[in-house]
N, C-alpha and C positions, 0 to 999 in steps of 0.2 A: 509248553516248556521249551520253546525256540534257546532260551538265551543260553539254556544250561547245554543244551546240543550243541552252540556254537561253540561255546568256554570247551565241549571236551573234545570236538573237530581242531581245534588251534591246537590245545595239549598234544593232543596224539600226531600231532605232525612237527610239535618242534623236537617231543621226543624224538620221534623216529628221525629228522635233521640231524640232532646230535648223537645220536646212536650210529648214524653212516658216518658225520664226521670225525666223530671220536674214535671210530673200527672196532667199537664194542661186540658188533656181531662176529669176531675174529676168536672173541675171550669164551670162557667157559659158565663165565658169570654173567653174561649180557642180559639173560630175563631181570633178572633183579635189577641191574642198573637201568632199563628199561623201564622198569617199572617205580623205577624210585625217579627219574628222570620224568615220566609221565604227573607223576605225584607233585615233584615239582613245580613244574610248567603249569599245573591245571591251579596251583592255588596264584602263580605270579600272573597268572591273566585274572584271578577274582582280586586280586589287589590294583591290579593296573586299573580294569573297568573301572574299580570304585574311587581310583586318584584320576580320571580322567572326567568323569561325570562330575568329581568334587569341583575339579578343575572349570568345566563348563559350567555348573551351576552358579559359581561365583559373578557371574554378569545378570543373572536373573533380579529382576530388583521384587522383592515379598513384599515389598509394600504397595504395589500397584495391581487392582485389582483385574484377574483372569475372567472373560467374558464365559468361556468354555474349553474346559480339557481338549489340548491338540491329542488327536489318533495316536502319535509316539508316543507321548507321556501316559496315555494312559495303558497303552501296550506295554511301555518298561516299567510302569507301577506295577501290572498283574506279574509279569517274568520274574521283576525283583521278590513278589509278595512269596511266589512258587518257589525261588531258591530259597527263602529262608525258611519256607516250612519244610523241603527235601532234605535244607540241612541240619535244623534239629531234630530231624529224625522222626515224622508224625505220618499218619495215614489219616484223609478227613473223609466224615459221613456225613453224607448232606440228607437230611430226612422231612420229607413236607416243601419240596419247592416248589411242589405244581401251586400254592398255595399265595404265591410271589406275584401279585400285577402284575402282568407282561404289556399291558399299555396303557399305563399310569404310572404318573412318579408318585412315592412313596417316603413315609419315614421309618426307617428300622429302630428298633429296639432291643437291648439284652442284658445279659449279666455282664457281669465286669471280673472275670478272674483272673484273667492274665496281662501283661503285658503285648503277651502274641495274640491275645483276640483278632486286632484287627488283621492280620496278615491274611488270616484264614478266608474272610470275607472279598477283603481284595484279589486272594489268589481265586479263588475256586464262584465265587459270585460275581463278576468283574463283567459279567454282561449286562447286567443291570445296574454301570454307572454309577454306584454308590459310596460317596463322596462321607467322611467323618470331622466331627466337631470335636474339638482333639485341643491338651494344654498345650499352652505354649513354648513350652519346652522341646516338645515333637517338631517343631519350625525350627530348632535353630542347630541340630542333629545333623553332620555337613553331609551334602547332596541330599540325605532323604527328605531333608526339612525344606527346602527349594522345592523339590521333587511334587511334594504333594499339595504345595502350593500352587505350580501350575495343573494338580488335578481337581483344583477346585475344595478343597478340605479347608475347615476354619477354624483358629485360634480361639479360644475365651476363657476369659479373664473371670476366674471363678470369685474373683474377689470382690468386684464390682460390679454388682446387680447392673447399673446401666446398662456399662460396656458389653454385658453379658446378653441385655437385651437387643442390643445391635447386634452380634451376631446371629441371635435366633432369625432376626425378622432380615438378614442377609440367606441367609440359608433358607428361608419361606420364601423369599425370593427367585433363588437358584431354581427351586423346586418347580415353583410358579413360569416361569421362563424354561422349565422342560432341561435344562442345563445336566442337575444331575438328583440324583435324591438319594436322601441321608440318613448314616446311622449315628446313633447315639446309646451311649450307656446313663441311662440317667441313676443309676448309682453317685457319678461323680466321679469318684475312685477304684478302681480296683479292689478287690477285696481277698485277706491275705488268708480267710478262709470259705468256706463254703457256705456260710453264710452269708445273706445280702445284705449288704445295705441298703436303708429307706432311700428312697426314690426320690428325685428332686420333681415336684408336679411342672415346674417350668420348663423343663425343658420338652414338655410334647406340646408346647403351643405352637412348635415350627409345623406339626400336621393340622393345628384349628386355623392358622392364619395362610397355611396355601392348598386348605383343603383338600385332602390326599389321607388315602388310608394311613392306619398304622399296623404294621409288620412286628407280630409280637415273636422274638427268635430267641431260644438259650444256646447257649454255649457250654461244653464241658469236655473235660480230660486237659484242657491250657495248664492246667494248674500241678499237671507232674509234670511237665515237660523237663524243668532243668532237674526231677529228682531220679528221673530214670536217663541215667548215663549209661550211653551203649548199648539201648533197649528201647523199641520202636511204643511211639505213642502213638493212639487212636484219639482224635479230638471229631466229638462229633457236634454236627450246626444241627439245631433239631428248630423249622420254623413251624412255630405252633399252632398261631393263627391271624387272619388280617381282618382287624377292623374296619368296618366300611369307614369310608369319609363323613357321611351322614350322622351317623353315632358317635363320631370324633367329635364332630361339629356340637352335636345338639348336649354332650357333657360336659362338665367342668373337669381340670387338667387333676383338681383336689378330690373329684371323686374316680376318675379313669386311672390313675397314676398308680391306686392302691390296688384295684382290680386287677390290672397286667400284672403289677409283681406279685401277687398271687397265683396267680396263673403259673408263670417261671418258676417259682419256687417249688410250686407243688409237680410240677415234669422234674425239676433239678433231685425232688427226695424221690422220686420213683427211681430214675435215673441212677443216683446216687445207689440207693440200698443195693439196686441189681449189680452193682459190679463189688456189693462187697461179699 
């Protein structure tokens, strides 16, 4: 969490600048305007970063394809991933990592509940290079949709089985070439309650066609995040289990497909009932 350490080193020094220039320490009130002064300062530097980066991203062209995430970009992916989960407010449980290839790329898989799934991954798993196949809408979100573009993440076009197929076998690619490896929600969409939706069987042929396990992961607690206002969430990654490459290989996507999201679902009711 380097970047949030820098953001509040800058606050606390322009406060304390304007607090000797202004002779606040003279008044009676000076803690307060100190502190409303530090308050200040710490959001006009998370505005500035984000109009400077918008700024620099504007030369990045998203249509020319990234060989391999540059070390910065993928160090200010995790910083960025880590402010947004500190600042809505979560604490995350990583349970089952020893479970993760550490020298093999991989495909991940999960549920789909939130919007903030991915942050969680990229803040807190960000050692194992794990790049997302992501709408296209996520690309054109200013600075992040650049951003993740030079960390190797891909667009597809849900609409068009082709195009759809071109990014799978780009991503078996990447994978293939050690570059990065990738999650995906093959739900498709989100889903607006705890319920899953069926599974698209195509999208795990990016682990038959660059043969690489599959990393079967749920996700849970994303799904209160915006209803508990001013009250700390627990989102936990619970990795369940990794299919060899072998067994990837030798099934079809139509009969693996149904089996994992079984798998997920039945942790998500256990999961689920325990916290009611």
């Amino acid at each position: 969490m380097i970047l949030i350490t820098i953001f509040l080193l800058i606050s606390i020094a322009v406060a304390l600048w304007i607090s000797l220039a202004g002779g606040w320490f003279a008044t009676a009130a000076w803690i307060w305007k100190l502190i409303l002064a530090f308050l200040g300062s710490y959001v006009g530097v998370n505005i500035l970063f984000f109009l400077a980066g918008s700024l620099c991203m504007l030369f990045v062209d998203s249509k020319k394809d990234v060989p391999k995430p540059a070390k910065f970009n993928a160090w200010l992916e995790r910083e960025m991933a880590q402010l947004v989960c500190i600042y809505v407010g979560t604490k995350t449980v990583i349970n089952g990592e020893e479970k993760i290839p550490e020298n093999s790329r991989f495909l991940m898989i999960s549920n789909h509940r939130s919007n903030m799934d991915p942050f969680y991954v990229l803040a807190w798993l960000s050692k194992y290079n794990i790049a997302f196949i992501s709408k296209y809408e996520n690309f054109k979100i200013p600075f992040i949709g650049k951003l993740i573009h030079l960390c190797c993440h891909l667009p597809i076009d849900r609409e068009n089985a082709r195009n759809a197929m071109k990014t799978i076998n780009r991503a078996a690619k990447y994978i293939q070439d050690d570059i990065v490896s990738f999650m995906i929600y093959p739900e498709g969409h989100r889903t607006k309650s705890k319920e899953m939706l069926p599974f698209h069987p195509g999208s795990l042929k990016i682990a038959q066609k660059a043969s690489v396990p599959i990393v079967v992961t749920s996700i849970s607690g994303t799904e209160k995040i915006f209803r508990r206002v001013f009250r700390r969430t627990t989102v936990t990654l619970d990795i369940l289990e990794t299919i060899p490459a072998e067994e990837v290989k030798a099934r079809k996507t139509t009969e693996l497909s149904p089996c994992v999201q079984k798998l997920i679902e039945e942790h998500l009711r256990i999961v689920d009932n325990a916290e009611k």
